[in-house]
C-alpha positions as MATLAB code, in Angstrom:
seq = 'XXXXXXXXXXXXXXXXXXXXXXXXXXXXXXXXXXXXXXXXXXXXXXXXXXXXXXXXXXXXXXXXXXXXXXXXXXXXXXXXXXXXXXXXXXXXXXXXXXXXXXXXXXXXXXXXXXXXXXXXXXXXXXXXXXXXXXXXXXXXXXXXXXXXXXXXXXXXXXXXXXXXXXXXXXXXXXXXXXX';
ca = [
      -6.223   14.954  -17.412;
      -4.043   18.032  -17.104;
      -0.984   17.340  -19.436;
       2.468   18.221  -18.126;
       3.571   21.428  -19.851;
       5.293   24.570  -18.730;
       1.933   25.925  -17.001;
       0.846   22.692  -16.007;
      -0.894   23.669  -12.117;
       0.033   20.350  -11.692;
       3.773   20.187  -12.876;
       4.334   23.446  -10.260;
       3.550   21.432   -6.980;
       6.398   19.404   -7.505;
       9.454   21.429   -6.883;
      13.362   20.688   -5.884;
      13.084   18.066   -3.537;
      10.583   15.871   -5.706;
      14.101   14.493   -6.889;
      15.630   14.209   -3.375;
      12.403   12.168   -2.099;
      12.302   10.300   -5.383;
      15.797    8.868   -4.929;
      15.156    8.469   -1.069;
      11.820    6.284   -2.172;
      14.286    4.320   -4.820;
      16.865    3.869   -2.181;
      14.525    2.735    0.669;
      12.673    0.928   -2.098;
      15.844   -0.854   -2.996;
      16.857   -1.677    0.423;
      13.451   -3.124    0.881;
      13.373   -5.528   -2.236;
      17.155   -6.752   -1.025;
      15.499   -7.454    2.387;
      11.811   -7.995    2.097;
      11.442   -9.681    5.498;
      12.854   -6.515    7.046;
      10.378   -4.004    4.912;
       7.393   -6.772    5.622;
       8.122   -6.220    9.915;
       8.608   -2.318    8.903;
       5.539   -2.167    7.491;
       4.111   -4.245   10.064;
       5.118   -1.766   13.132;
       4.476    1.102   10.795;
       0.402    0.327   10.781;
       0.674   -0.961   14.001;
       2.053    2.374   15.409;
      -0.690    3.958   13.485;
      -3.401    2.159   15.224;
      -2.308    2.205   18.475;
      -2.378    6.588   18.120;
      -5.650    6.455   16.633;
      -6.955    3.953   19.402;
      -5.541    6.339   22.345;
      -6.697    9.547   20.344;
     -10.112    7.734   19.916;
     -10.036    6.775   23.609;
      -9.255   10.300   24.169;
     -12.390   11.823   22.241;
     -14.724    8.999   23.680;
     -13.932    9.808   27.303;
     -14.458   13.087   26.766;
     -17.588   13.179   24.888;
     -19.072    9.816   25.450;
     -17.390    8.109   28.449;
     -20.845    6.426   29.269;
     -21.609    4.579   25.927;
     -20.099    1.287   25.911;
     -20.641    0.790   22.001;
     -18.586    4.045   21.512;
     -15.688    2.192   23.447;
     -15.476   -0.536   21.007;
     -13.605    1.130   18.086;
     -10.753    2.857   20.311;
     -10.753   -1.117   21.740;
     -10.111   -2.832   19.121;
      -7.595    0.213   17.737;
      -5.644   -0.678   20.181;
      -6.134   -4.384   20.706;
      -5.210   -5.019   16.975;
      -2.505   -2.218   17.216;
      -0.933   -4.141   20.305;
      -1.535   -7.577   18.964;
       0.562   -6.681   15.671;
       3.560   -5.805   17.755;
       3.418   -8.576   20.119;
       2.852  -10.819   16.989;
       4.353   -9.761   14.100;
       4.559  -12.889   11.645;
       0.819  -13.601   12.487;
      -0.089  -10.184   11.166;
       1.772  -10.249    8.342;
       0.571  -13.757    7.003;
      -2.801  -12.174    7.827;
      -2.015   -9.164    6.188;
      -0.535  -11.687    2.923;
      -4.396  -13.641    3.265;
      -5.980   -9.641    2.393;
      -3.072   -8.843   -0.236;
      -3.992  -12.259   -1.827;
      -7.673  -11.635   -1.268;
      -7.539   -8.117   -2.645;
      -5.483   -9.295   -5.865;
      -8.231  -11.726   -6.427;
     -11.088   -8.927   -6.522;
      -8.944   -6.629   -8.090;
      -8.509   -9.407  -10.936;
     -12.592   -9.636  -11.363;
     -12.509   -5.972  -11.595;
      -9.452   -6.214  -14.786;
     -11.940   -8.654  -16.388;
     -15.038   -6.997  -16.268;
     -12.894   -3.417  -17.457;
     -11.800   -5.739  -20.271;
     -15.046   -7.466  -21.182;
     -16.675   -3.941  -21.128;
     -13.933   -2.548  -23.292;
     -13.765   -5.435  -26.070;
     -12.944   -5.262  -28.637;
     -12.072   -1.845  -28.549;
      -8.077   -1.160  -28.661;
      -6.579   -1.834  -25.317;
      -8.753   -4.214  -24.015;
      -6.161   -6.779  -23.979;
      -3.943   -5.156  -21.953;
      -6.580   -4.520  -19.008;
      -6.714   -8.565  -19.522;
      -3.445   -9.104  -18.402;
      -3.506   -6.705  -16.210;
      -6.279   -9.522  -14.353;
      -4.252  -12.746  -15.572;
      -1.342  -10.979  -13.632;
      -3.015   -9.903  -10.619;
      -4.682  -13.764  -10.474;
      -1.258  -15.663  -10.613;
      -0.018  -12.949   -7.945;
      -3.282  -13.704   -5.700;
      -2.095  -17.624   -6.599;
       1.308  -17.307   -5.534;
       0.660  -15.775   -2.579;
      -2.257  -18.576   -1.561;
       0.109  -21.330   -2.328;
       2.592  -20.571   -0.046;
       0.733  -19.051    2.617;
       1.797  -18.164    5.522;
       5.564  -18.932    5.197;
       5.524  -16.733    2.205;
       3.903  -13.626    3.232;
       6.559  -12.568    5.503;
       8.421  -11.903    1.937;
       5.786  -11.442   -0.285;
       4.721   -8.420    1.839;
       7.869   -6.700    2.204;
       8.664   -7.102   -1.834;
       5.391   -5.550   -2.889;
       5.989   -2.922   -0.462;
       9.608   -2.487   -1.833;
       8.383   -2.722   -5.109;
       5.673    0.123   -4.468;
       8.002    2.260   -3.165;
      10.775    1.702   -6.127;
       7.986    2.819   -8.510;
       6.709    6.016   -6.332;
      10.523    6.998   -6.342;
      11.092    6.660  -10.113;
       7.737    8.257  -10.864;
       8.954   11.598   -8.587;
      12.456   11.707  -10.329;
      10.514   11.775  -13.634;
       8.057   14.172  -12.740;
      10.895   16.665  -10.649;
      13.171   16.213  -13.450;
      10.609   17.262  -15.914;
       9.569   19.734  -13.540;
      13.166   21.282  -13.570;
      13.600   20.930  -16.854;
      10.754   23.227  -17.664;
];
């Protein structure tokens, strides 16, 4: 790893408006963890727009190169299907979309542990432990509750993801300016 010093490559990609987007991130960030149901249906429309695009571009592609395969049909499908049955049904996608958040915290846990087993007892160790015990009582939280929770649940992590991404480009721009 590259550290961040005066002719850090790395340190000159991030320029004036690192800062600018870094308190935009914070700010939206903010907003979001104030209002997670609102950032949870944001988020929501946000992959759904995404999926309906890359269904029609798919569609696009398949009926110009393949329009007689009927397997080659299926992705662009269920694109848009999945695309159009987030926006029609919102909640439903995001307690589904709380199920995989709780599901991913879960294997992301086993993966802490076996980082931890692997490193023990070397220094640090413990911390990749918690790191598992944390990401289990999040994966708990969210089963427990589920689905009435995920509509908030979704929109905090996403708030809370965004608050970090925002205070890691102020650092970095402000470090950046600084040298």
């Amino acid at each position: 790893m590259t550290p961040l010093t005066a002719g850090s490559p790395i340190l000159k990609k991030f320029g004036k408006y690192s800062i600018f987007t870094g308190f935009l991130l914070l700010l939206v960030g903010t907003t979001g963890a104030i209002l997670p149901e609102m950032m949870a249906l944001q988020a929501n429309v946000f992959i759904a727009f995404f999926m309906l695009i890359s269904g029609f571009f798919w569609a696009t592609h398949t009926f110009q190169y393949a329009r007689h395969s009927v397997i080659d049909w299926l992705k662009p499908l269920v694109l848009l299907l999945v695309g159009g049955m987030m926006l029609y049904s919102p909640e439903q996608s995001i307690a589904a979309l709380g199920l995989f958040l709780s599901f991913y915290l879960m294997m992301d846990a086993f993966s802490s542990f076996s980082i931890a087993q692997a490193h023990y007892p070397e220094k640090g160790w413990g911390w990749m432990f918690i790191n598992g015990m944390m990401s289990v009582l999040l994966s708990i939280v969210f089963l427990i509750g589920w689905p009435q929770t995920s509509l908030w649940l979704v929109g905090l992590f996403v708030a809370i993801s965004l608050i970090f991404d925002g205070i890691a480009l102020i650092i970095i721009g402000w470090t950046a300016k600084e040298i």
